[in-house]
Every structure is written in C-alpha cells, then in structure tokens.
MIVOPA-138505 format. One record per residue: residue in one letter; z, x, y of N, C-alpha, C in turn. Coordinates in steps of 0.2 Angstrom, whole numbers, padded with zeros to 4 digits, always signed. Example, Ala and Ser with C-alpha at 12.3 -4.5 7.8 and 13.67 -1.06 7.14 Angstrom:
2
a+0039+0066-0028+0039+0062-0022+0039+0066-0016/s+0035+0064-0011+0036+0068-0005+0039+0064+0000/
***
This chain:
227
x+0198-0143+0942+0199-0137+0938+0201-0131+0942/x+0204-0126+0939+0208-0120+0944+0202-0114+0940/x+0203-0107+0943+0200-0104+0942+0196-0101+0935/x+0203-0104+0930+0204-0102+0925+0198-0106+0919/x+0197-0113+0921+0192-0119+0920+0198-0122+0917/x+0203-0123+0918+0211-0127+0916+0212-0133+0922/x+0211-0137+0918+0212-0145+0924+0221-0142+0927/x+0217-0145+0935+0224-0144+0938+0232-0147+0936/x+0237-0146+0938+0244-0148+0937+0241-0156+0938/x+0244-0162+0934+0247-0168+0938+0247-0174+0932/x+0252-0178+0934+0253-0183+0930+0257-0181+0924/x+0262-0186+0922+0267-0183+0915+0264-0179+0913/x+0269-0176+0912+0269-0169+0906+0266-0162+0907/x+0261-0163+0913+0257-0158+0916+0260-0150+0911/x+0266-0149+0915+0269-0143+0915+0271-0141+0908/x+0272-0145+0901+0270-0142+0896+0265-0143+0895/x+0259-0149+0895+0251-0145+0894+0247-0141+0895/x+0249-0139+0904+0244-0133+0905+0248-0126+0906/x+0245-0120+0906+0248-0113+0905+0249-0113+0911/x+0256-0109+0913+0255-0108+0918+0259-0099+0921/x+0255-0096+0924+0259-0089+0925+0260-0087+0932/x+0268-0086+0932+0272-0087+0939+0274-0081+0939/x+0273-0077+0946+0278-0068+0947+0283-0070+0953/x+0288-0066+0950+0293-0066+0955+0293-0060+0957/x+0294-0062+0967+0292-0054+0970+0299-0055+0974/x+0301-0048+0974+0305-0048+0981+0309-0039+0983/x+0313-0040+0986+0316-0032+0987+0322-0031+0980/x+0323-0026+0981+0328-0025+0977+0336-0027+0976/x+0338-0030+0971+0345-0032+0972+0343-0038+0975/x+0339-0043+0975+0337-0050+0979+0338-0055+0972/x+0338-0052+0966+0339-0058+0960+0331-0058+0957/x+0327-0055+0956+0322-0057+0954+0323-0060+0946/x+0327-0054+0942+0328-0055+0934+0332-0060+0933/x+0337-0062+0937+0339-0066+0935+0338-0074+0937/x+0333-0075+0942+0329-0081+0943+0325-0082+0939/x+0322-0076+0935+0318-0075+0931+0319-0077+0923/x+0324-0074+0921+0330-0077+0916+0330-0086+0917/x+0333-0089+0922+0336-0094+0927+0330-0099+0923/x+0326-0098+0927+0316-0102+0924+0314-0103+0921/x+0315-0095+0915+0312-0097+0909+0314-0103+0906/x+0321-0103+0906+0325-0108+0901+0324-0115+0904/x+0324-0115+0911+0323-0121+0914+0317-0123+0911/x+0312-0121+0913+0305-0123+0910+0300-0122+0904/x+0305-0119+0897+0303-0116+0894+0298-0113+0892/x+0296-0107+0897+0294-0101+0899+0296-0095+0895/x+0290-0091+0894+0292-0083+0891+0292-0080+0896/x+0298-0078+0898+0300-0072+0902+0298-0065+0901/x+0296-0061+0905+0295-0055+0905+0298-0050+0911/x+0301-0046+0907+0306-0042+0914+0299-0036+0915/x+0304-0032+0919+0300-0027+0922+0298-0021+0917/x+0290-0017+0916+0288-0012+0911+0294-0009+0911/x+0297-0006+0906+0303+0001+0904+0297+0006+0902/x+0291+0006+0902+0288+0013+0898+0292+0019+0903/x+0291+0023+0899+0293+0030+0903+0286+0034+0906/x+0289+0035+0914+0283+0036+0916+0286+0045+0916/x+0278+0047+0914+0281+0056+0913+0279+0059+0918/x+0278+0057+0923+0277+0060+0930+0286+0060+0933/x+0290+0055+0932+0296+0054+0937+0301+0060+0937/x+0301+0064+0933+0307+0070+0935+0305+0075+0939/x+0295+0075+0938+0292+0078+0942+0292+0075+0950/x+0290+0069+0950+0290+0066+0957+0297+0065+0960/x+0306+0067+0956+0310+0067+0960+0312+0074+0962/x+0305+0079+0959+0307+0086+0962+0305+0087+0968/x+0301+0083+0969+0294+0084+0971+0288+0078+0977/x+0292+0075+0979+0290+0069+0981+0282+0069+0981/x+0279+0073+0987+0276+0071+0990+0269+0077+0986/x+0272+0079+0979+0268+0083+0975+0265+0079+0971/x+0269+0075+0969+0269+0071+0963+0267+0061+0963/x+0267+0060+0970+0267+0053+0970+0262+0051+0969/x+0257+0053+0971+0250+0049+0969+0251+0050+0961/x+0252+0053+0957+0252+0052+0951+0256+0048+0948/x+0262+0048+0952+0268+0044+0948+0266+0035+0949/x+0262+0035+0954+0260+0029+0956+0254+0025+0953/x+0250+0031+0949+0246+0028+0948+0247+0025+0942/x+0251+0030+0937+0254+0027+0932+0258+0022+0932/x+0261+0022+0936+0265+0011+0936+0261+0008+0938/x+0254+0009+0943+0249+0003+0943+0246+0000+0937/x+0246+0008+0931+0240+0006+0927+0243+0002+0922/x+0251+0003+0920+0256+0000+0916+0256-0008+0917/x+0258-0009+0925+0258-0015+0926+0252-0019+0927/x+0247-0015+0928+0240-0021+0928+0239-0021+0917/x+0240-0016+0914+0241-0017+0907+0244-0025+0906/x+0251-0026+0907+0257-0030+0908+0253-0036+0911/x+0251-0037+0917+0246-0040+0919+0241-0044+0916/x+0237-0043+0910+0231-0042+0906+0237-0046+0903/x+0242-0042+0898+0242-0047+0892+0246-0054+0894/x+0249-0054+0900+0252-0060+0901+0246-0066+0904/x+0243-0064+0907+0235-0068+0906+0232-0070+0901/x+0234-0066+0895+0232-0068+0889+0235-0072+0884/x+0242-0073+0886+0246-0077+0884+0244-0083+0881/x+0245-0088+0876+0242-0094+0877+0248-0100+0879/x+0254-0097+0879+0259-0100+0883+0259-0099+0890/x+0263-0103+0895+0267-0103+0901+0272-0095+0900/x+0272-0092+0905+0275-0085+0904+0277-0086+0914/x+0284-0080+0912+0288-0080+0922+0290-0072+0922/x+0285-0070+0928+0287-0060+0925+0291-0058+0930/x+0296-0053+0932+0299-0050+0936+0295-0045+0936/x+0295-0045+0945+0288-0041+0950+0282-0041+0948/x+0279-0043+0954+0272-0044+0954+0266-0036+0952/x+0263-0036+0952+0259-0032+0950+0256-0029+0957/x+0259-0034+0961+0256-0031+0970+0260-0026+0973/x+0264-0027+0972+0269-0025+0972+0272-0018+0974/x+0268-0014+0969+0268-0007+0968+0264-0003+0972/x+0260-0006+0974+0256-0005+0979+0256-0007+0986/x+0258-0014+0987+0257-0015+0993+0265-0014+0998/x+0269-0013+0992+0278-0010+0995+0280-0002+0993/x+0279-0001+0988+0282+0005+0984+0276+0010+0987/x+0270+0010+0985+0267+0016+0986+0265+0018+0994/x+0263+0011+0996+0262+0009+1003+0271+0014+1008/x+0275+0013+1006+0280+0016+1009+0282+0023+1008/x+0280+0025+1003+0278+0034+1002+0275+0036+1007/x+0267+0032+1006+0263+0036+1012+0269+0033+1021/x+0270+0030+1022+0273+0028+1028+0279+0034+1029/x+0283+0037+1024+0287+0040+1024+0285+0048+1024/x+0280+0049+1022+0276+0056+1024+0274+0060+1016/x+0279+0057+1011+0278+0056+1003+0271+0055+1000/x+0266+0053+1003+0258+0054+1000+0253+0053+1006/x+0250+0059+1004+0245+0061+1012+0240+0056+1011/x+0236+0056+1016+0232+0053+1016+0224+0050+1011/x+0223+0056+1011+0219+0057+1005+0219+0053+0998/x+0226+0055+0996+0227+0054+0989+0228+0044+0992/x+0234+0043+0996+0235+0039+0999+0228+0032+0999/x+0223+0034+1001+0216+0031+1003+0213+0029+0994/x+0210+0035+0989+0210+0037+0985+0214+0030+0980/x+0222+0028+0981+0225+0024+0977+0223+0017+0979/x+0222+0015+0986+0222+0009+0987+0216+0006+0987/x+0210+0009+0984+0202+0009+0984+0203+0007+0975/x+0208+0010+0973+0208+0008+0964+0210+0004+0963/x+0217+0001+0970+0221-0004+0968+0217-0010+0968/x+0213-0009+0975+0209-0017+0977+0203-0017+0972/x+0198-0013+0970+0194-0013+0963+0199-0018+0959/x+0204-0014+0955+0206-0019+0950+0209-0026+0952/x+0211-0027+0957+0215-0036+0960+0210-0039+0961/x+0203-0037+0961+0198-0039+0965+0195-0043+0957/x+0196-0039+0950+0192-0040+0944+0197-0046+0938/x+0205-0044+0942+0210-0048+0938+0213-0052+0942/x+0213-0057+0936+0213-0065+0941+0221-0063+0944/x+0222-0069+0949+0228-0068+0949+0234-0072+0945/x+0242-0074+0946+0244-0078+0943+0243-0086+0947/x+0245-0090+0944+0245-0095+0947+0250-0098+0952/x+0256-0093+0953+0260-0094+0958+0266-0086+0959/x+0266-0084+0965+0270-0079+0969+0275-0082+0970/x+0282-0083+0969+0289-0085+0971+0291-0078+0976/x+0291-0075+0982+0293-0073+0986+0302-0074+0988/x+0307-0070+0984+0314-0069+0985+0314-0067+0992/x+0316-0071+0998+0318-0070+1007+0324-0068+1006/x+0328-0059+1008+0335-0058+1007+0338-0054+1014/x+0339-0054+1017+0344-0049+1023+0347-0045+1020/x+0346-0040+1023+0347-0031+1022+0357-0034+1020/x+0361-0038+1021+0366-0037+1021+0367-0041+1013/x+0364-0048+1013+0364-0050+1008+0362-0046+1001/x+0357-0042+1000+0354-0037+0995+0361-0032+0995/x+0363-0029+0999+0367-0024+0997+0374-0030+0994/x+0377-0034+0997+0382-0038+0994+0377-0039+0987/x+0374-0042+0984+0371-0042+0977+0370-0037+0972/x+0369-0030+0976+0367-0024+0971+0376-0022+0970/x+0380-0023+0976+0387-0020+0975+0389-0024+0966/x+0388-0031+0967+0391-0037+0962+0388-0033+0954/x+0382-0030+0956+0380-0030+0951+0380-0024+0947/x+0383-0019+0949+0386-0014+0950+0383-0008+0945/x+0377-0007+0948+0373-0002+0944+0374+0005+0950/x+0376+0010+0945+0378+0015+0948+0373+0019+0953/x+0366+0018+0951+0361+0023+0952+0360+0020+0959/x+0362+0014+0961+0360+0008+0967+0365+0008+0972/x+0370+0014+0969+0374+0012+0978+0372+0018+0981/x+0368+0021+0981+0365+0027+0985+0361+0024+0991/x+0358+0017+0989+0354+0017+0991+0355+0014+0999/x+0350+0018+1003+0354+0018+1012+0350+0009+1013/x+0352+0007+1018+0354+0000+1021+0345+0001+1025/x+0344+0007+1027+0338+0008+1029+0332+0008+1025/x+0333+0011+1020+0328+0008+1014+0328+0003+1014/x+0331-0001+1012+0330-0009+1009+0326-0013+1016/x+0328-0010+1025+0327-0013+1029+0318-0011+1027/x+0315-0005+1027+0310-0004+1027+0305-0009+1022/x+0308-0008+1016+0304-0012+1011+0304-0020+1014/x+0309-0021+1015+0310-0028+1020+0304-0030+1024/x+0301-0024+1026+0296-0026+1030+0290-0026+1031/x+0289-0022+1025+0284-0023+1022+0284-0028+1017/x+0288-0031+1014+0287-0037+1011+0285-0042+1017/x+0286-0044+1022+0285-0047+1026+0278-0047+1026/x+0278-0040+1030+0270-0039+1031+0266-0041+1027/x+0267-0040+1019+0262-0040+1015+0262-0050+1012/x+0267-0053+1014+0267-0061+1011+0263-0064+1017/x+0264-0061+1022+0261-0064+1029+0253-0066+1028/x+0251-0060+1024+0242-0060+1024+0242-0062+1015/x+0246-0062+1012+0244-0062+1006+0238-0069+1002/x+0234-0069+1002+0230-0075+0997+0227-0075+0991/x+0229-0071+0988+0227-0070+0981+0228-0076+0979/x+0233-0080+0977+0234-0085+0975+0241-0092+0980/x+0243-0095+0976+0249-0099+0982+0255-0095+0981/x+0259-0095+0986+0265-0091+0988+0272-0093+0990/x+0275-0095+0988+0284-0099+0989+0288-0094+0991/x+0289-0096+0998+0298-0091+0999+0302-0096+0998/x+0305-0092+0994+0313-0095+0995+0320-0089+0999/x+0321-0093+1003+0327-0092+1007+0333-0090+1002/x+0333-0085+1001+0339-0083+0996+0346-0079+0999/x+0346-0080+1005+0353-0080+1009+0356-0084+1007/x+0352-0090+1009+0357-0099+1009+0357-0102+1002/x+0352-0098+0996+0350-0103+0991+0355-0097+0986/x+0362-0099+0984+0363-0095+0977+0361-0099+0970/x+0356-0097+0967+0355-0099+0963+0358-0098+0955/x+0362-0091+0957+0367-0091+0949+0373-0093+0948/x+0377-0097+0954+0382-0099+0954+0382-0108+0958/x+0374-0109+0958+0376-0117+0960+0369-0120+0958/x+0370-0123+0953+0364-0126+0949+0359-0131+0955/x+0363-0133+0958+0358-0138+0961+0354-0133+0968/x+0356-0129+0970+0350-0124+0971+0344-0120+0968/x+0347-0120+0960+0343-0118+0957+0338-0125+0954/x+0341-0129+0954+0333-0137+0954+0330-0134+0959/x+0331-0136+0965+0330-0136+0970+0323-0132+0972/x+0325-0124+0970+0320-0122+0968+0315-0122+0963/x+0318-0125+0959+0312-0127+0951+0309-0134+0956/x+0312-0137+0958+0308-0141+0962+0301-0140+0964/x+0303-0136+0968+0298-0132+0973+0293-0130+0968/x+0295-0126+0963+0290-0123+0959+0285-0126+0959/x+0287-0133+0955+0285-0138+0953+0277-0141+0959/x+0281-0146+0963+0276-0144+0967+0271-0140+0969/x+0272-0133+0970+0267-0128+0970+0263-0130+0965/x+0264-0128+0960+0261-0129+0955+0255-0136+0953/x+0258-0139+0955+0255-0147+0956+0249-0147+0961/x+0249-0142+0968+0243-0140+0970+0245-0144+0977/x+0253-0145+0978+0256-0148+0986+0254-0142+0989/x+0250-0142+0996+0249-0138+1001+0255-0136+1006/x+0258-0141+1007+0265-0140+1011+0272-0141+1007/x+0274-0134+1006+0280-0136+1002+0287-0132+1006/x+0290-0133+1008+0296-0131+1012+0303-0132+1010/x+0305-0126+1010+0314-0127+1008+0319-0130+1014/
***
C-alpha cells in the first residue's frame, strides 16, 4: 500500500486502476506545458497548467522588489498549495505543470540569494513553507526537465513569447542551479530526470514513449530507473 492506503502500481492495468498524481518541474522554457499536454493524452490524465490567478501584490513587487517579495511570494505559495489540495482530491489520475516546491525551493529561494528578501522575511517564508509540505502529502512522482542554459533559451526563442526574450542567460544559469541543488536532496516522494537536451519530445515520438516509459516504471515502484 502507498501512503495514500492505494495498493501499489503493478500487474495489467494498474495505471487505469489506481490514481495517480505526477508534477512536472523544471527551469523555464524546458517544455514543462507541453510534456504536460504530451502525457495527459498519452495516459489519459487531467492536465493542469500552471495557477493564472492574479496575484495583487505583482505590479507592486515589479516596483519594488525587495519591498514587496515576501508577500508576493506568499501569495503563489498559498494559490499553489490551494491547486495542490484539490488535485489530491481528484478521483482521477491528474499531470500538473510546476511542482508546488518549486516556488519556494527555486523562485523565492533566488530573491533572497539576489538580495530581493532579507533575511527575516526570508526565514519567516521557509518555516510556513515546510509546516505545510510537511502536512500535504506529496504527488506520487516529480518528473525533473534536465536543460542547458543554451538549450532553454533555443526553446523560449521558438516559442516566441515576447515578455521571455529579456530574459538574461544568467538568470536561467542561476535557477539551473538551484534546481540541481534542490533535486539532489529532494525526498518527498520518487523523482525522474529527464535529459532534455538529447530527448525532443515534441518533435520525435519515440522519445516521448521513452519517456512515458520511464514514468511507467517509476510509477510501478522500479528503484533504478535511468534514461
């Protein structure tokens, strides 16, 4: 039985029998939505993209960085741990673009690094973060998007959203590395990199099996699963 008291994956059929809730994590411009999209359909999974709520702290935190951050940040934790809740509650298999760790352990985590949330406030958010990760189950599988700083800007260019060509090589390196840090220790639950330099998954189907493969496995309760 898994934590949920839901007999684990295996034997025909498993994967429409039991529930299952998968997050895709990665840097920006890695493909998250669109592997996400990619899955649902493969597995007949309810997709869920990323909260669009409007947070009413942003025009203020784009005045104002390091006035504004702790509250801009609390507000996307609260939305996506909300987001969080109801996809747990699901009675179907559900596939969500960004993890709920996410906001925290990359995006907020990289303000204070950058000098954007002092200490105080800083300490204050990661004491609320872990209370609640600590009270909410996790998903049953982290798919981790692996992309090189060169690869990600080649992807944001294709997909040519205006507001993302600003965005410096340095940025993206940063976050890169704290995704690392953060997958390194990560154990809430199991956790799949996929190499997404070598693996085009929108333009060559059998990299995207490939990867459903692997999910598969995970899922199944395989301890060594390697691309």
């Amino acid at each position: 039985m898994d934590q949920r008291g839901q007999p684990k994956p295996g034997g025909c059929g498993w994967r429409c029998a039991i529930k299952h809730f998968v997050a895709i994590a990665g840097n920006i411009g890695v493909g998250k939505s669109t592997l996400t999209g990619l899955l649902s359909r493969r597995f007949g999974w309810e997709p869920f993209p990323e909260p669009v709520d409007a947070n009413p702290y942003l025009a203020d935190f784009y005045g104002d960085m390091r006035r504004w951050s702790f509250q801009s940040q609390v507000f996307f934790l609260s939305r996506r741990l909300r987001h969080h809740r109801l996809l747990l509650d699901r009675p179907h298999s559900v596939i969500q673009d960004r993890s709920v760790y996410e906001d925290a352990e990359i995006f907020a985590r990289n303000l204070y690094l950058q000098g954007d949330m002092d200490e105080r406030d800083y300490r204050c958010y990661g004491e609320l973060y872990q209370v609640l990760t600590m009270i909410l189950p996790p998903p049953d599988l982290v798919v981790y998007l692996r992309a090189s700083v060169p690869t990600l800007q080649h992807r944001i260019a294709m997909r040519g959203r205006e507001y993302e060509r600003s965005i410096a090589p340095e940025y993206l390196e940063r976050l890169n590395t704290l995704y690392e840090a953060w997958t390194a220790s990560f154990t809430l639950c199991p956790l799949l990199v996929v190499p997404a330099d070598r693996l085009d998954f929108v333009q060559d189907g059998g990299h995207l099996e490939l990867i459903a493969t692997k999910i598969e496995d995970k899922l199944r309760g395989d301890q060594l699963v390697l691309f």
